[in-house]
C-alpha positions as CSV (number, residue, x, y, z in Angstrom):
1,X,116.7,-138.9,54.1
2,X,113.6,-137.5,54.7
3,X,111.1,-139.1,57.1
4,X,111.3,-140.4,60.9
5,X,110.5,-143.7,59.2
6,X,114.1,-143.7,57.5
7,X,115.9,-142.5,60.0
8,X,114.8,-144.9,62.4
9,X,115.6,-147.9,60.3
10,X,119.0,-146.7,59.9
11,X,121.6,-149.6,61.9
12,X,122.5,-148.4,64.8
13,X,120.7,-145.3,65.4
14,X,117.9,-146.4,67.8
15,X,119.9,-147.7,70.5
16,X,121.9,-144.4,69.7
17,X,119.0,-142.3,70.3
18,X,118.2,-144.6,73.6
19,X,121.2,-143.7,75.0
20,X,121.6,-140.2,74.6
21,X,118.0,-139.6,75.8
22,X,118.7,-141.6,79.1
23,X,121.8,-139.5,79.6
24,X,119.9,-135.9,78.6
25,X,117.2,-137.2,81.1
26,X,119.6,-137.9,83.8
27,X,121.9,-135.0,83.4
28,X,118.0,-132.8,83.6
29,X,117.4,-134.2,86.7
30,X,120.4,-133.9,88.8
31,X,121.3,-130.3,87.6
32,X,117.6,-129.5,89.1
33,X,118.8,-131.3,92.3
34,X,121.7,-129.9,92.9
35,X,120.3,-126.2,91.5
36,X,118.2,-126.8,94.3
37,X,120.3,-128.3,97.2
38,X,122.7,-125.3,97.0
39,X,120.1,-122.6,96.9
40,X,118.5,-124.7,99.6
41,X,121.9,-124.0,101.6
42,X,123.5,-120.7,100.3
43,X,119.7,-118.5,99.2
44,X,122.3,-117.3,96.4
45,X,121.0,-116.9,93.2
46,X,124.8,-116.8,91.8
47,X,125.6,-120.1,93.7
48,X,122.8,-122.2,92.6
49,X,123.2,-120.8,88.6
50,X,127.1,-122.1,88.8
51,X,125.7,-125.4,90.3
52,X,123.1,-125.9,87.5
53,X,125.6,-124.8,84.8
54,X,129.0,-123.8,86.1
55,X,130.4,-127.7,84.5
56,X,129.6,-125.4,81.5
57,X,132.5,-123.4,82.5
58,X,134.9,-126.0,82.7
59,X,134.3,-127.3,78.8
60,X,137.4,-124.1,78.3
61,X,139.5,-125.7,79.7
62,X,138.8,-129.3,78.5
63,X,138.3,-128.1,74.7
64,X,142.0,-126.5,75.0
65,X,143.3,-129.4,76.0
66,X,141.6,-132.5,75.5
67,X,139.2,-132.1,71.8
68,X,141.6,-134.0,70.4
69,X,140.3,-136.9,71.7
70,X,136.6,-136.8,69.9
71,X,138.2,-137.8,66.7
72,X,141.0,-140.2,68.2
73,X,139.1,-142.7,70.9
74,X,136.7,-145.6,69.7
75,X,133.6,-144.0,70.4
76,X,131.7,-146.8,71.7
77,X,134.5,-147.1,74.6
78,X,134.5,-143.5,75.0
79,X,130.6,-142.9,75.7
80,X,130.6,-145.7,78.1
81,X,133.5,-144.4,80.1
82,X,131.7,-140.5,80.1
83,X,128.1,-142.2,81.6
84,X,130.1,-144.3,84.2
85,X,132.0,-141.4,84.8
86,X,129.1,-138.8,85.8
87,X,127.3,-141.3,87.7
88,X,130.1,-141.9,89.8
89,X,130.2,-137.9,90.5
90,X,126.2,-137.7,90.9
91,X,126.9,-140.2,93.8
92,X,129.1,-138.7,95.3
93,X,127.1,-134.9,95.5
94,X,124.7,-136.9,97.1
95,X,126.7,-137.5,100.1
96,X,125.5,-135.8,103.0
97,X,127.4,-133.3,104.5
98,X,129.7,-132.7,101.4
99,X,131.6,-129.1,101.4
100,X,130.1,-126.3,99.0
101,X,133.6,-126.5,97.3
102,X,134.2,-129.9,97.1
103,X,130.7,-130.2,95.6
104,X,131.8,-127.4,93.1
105,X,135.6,-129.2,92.3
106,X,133.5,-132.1,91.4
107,X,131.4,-130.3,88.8
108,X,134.8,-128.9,87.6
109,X,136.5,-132.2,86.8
110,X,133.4,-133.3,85.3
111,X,133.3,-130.3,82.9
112,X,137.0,-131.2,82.1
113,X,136.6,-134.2,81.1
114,X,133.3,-134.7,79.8
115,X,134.0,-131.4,77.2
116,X,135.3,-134.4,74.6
117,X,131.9,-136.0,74.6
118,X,129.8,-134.1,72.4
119,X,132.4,-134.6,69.7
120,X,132.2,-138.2,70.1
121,X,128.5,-138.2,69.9
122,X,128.0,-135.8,67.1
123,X,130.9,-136.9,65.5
124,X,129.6,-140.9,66.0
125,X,125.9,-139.5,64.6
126,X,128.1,-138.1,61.6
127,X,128.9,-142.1,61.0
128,X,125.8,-143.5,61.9
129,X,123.3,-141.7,59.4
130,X,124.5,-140.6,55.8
131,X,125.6,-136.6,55.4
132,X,122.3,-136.0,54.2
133,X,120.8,-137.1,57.2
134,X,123.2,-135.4,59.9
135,X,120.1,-132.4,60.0
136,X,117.0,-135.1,60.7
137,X,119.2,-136.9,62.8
138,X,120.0,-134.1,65.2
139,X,116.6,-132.6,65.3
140,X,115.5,-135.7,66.3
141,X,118.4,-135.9,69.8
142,X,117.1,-132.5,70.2
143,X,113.4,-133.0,70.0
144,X,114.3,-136.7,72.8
145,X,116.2,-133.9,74.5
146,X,113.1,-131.8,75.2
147,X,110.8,-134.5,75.8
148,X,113.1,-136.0,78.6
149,X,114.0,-132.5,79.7
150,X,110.3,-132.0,80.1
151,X,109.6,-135.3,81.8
152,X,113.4,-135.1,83.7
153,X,112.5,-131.3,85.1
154,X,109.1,-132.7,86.0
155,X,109.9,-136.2,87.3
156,X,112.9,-134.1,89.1
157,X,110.8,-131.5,91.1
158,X,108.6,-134.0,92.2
159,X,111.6,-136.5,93.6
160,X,112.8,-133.2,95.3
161,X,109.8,-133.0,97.0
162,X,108.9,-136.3,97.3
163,X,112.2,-137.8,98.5
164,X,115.2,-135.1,98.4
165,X,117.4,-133.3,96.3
166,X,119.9,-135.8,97.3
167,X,117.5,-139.0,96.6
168,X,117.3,-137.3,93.1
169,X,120.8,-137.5,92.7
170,X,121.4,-141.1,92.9
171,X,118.1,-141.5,90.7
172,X,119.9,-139.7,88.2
173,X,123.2,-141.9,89.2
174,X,121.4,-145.1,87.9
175,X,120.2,-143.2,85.0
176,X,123.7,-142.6,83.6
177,X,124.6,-146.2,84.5
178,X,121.4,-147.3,82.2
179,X,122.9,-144.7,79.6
180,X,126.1,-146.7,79.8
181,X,124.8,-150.1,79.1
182,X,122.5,-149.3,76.4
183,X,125.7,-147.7,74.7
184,X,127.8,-150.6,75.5
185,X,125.7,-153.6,74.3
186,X,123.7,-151.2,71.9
187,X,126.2,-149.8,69.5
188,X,129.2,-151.4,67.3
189,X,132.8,-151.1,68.4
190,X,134.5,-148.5,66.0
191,X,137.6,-147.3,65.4
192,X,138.9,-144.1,66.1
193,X,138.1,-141.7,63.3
194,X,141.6,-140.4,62.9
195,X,145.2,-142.0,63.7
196,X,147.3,-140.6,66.7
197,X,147.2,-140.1,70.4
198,X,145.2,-137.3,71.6
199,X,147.3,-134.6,73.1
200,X,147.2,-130.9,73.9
201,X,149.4,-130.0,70.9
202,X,146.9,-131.9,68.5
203,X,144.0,-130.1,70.4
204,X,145.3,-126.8,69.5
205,X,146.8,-127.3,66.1
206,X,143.4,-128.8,65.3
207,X,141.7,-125.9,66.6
208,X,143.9,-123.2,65.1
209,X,143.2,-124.7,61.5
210,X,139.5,-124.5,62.2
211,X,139.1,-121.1,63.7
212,X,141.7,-119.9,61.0
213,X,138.7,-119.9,58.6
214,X,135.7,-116.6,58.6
215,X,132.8,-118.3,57.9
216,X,133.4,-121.1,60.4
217,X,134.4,-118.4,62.9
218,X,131.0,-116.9,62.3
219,X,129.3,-119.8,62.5
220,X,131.0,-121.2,65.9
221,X,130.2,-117.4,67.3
222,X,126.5,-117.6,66.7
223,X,126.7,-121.2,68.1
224,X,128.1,-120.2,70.7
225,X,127.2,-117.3,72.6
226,X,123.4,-115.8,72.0
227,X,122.9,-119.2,72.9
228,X,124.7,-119.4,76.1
229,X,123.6,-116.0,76.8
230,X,120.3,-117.1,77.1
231,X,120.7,-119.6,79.3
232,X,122.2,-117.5,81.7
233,X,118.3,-116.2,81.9
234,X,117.4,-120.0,81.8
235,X,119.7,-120.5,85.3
236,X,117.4,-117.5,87.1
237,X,114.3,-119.7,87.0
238,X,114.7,-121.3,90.4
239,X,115.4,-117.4,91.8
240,X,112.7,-115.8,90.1
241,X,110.1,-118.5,90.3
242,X,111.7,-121.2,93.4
243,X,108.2,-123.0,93.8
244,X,107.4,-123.2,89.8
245,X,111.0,-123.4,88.8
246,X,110.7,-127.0,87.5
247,X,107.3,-125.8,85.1
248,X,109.2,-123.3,83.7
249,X,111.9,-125.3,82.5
250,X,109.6,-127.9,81.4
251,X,108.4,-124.8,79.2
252,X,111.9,-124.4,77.7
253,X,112.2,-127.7,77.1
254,X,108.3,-128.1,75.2
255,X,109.3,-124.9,73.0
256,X,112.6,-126.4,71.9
257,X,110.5,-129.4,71.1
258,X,108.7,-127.9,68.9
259,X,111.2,-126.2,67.4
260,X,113.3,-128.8,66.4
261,X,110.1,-130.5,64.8
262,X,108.9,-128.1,62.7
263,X,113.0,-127.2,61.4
264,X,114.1,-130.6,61.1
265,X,111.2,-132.2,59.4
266,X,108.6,-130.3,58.0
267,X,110.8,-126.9,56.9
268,X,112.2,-127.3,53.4
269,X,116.1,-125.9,52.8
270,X,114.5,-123.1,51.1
271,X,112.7,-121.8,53.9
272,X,115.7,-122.9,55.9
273,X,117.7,-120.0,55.0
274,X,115.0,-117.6,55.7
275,X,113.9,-118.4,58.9
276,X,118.0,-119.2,60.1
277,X,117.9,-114.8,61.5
278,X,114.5,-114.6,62.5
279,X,115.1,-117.8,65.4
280,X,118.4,-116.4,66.1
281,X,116.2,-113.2,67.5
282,X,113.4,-114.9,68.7
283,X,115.5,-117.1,70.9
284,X,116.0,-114.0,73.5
285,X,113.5,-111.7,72.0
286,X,110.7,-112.6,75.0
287,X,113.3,-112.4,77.5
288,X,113.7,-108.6,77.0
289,X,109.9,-108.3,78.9
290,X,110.9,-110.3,81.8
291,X,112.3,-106.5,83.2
292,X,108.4,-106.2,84.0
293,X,108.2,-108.9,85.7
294,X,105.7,-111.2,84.4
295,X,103.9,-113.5,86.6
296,X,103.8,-117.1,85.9
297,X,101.5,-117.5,83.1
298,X,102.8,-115.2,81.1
299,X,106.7,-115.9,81.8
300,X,105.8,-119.7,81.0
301,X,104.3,-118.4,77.5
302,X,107.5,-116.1,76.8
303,X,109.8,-119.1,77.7
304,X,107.9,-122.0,75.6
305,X,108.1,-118.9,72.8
306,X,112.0,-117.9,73.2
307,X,113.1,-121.7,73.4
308,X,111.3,-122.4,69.6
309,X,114.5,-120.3,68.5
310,X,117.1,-123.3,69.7
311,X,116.3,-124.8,66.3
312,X,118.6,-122.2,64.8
313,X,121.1,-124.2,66.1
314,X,119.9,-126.9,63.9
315,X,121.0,-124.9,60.7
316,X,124.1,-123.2,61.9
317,X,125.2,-127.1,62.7
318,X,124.7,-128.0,59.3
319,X,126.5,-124.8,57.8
320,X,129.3,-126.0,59.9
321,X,129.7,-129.5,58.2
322,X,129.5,-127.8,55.1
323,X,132.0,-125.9,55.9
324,X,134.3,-128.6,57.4
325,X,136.1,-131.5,56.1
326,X,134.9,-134.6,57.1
327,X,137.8,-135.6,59.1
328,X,138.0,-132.9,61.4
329,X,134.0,-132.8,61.6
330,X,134.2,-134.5,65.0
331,X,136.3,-131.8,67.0
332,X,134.4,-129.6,64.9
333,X,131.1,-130.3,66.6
334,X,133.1,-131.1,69.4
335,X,134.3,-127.2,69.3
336,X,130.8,-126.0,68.7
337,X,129.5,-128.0,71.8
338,X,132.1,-127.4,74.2
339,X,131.9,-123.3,73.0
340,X,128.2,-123.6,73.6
341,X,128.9,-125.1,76.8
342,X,131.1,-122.6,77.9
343,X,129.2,-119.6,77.2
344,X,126.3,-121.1,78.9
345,X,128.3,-121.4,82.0
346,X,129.3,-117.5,81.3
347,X,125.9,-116.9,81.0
348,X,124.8,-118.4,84.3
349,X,127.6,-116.5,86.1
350,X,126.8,-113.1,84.4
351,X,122.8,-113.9,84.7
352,X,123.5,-114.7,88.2
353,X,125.7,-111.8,89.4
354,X,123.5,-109.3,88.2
355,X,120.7,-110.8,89.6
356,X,122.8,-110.8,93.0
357,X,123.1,-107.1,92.7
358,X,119.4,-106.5,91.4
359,X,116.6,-109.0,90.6
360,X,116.1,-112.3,88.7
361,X,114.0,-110.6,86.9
362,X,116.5,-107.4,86.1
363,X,119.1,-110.4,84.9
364,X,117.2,-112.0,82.6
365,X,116.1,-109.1,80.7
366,X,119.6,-107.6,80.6
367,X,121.9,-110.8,79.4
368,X,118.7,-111.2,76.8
369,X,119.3,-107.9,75.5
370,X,123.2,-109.0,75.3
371,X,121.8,-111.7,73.5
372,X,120.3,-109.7,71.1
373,X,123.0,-107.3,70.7
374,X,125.1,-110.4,69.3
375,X,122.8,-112.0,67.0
376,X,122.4,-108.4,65.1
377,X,126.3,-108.0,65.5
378,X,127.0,-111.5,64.1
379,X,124.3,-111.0,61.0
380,X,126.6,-109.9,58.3
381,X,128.5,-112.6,58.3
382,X,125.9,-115.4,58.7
383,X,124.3,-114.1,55.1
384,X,126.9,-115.4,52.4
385,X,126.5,-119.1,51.7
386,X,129.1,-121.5,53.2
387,X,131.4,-121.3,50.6
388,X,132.1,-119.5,47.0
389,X,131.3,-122.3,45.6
390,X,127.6,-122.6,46.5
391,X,128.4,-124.7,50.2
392,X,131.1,-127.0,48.7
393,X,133.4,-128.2,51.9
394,X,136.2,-125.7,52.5
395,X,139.8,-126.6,53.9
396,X,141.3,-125.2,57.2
397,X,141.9,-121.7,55.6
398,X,138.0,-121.1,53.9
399,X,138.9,-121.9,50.5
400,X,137.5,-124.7,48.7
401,X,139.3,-128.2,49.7
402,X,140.6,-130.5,47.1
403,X,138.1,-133.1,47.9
404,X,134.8,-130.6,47.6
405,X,135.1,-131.6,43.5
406,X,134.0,-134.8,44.9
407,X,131.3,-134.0,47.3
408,X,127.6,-133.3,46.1
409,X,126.2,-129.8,46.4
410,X,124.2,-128.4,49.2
411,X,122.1,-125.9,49.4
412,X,122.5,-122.9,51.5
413,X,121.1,-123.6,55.0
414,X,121.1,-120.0,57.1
């Protein structure tokens, strides 16, 4: 599967693709809104990071103890219940009046329990397109995930100003509930893809047998945290620029756009496993001259630049179904997405308390240069191919698994 064309005519995935770009559009615009309301209250450049992205945080706890669920719900059900779920808590940070830490215990459940969802999706995508077209069909969510990030950030400031941060809220409240009906009358009701009640002790057995392999570990580290590093400088825009905060996410968001384009339709898997280090770096890379300060012109530029290295994620996704067996591939992405997650909330709390002590400015450039520091760190082991056996599917402990004899070759993807 090679064109948009194909892809497209594939059952199922446009009402797919509907939803999830409702939900990326709503989630865009009330992180903005409540970024904004508690700067708007606090002036902290700590607070209002932890607002935007704190949730992040929360996906520990949740992928501990609840992963086990993105293989063992229907998935249909599940998505539905996730969209009602966060418009229900959008609604309710719109209330006026509402204590800091209530507002924050809110974002905390909603980290818990949302942390199974991007195993469901991914995992549901995995179903919905054949292997072969898991890389086309994720560029694609990410490229509708930049274009509504674009038009949520932009659509978002101007409701904030318009209306108010809480106005945007509830906007964002009916876009989840849109998000939920699309899903629901859109999409076939599946089964579970594995038998069993989800449980904490599934969660972690399930987790143990994936970590206990090198090259996934690798590959879930590089997922995980250059990437959440860097939106730790990503939560600073509305401290270092508060007017223009909403243009330069828009810039983040057009960069990854074209990002995902060019990796996930136009570069061939040859190239593909040359270009897999050099986005790694240049995802923080223009970060590192925020410490002089750049005014907005030139920051917009270095953001649209850094944010063409998300497609990296792109490849180090596909390694990782290489590398997994198809049953376990949905708490596998579901792993990868609540670690990315995670570390983004990290990154927003370290971004944010050394800009507390210093400058915006001074905490972009210094968790960029941590980003850095990782990606060279992590290099050695991204540079074998997914398995011995040229990228056969390997079992929980790296070797090849028994049904690999069965599965086609791939061809090295970082």
């Amino acid at each position: 599967m090679r064109t948009y064309r194909e892809l497209f005519r594939t059952p199922e995935f446009t009402p797919f693709f509907a939803a999830v770009s409702v939900q990326t559009a709503a989630q865009t615009a009330t992180g903005l809104a409540l970024g904004t309301l508690v700067y708007a209250r606090t002036g902290s450049p700590l607070l209002s990071a932890l607002a935007m992205f704190g949730p992040s945080l929360a996906q520990v706890a949740g992928a501990l103890t609840l992963l086990s669920a993105a293989d063992r719900l229907p998935p249909r059900a599940a998505l539905t219940a996730l969209a009602l779920l966060s418009a229900g808590a959008a609604c309710v940070q719109a209330v006026p009046g509402l204590p800091l830490g209530a507002s924050f215990a809110v974002l905390l459940v909603m980290g818990v329990a949302g942390s199974p969802g991007g195993g469901v999706r991914y995992g549901l995508l995995n179903e919905i397109v054949p292997r072969e077209g898991f890389l086309l069909g994720r560029s694609v969510l990410n490229m509708a995930g930049g274009a509504m990030q674009i038009c949520g950030f932009a659509a978002g400031g101007a409701l904030v100003a318009v209306f108010s941060a809480r106005g945007t809220l509830l906007t964002g409240a009916a876009l989840y509930v849109v998000a939920a009906a699309v899903t629901r009358l859109g999409l076939t009701a599946r089964p579970a893809r594995a038998t069993g009640r989800p449980s904490v002790r599934e969660t972690w057995r399930t987790n143990a047998s994936l970590w206990s392999s090198t090259p996934r570990r690798y590959v879930f580290l590089a997922l995980w945290v250059p990437n959440g590093l860097v939106v730790g400088c990503e939560s600073l825009y509305v401290a270092y620029a508060p007017g223009h905060a909403g243009l330069l996410f828009a810039g983040g968001a057009l960069g990854m756009l074209a990002g995902d384009t060019l990796v996930g339709r136009f570069v061939t898997p040859r190239w593909r496993a040359r270009l897999g280090a050099p986005l790694r770096l240049l995802l923080a890379a223009p970060y590192l001259l925020f410490a002089l300060r750049p005014g907005l012109p030139l920051a917009l530029a270095l953001v649209v630049v850094a944010s063409a290295g998300f497609a990296a994620s792109l490849l180090l996704q596909e390694r990782l179904l290489a590398l997994t067996p198809p049953g376990l591939s949905g708490q596998a992405l579901g792993l990868s997405s609540s670690g990315m997650l995670a570390m983004q909330g990290v990154g927003a709390a370290v971004a944010g308390g050394i800009a507390q002590l210093t400058s915006p400015a001074t905490g972009m450039a210094a968790v960029a240069g941590l980003s850095v520091a990782v990606t060279l760190a992590l290099a050695p082991g991204l540079r074998t191919p997914p398995g011995a056996d040229g990228g056969r599917l390997l079992g929980a402990d790296g070797s090849p698994s028994p049904r690999a004899s069965r599965t086609p070759r791939r061809e090295e993807t970082t």
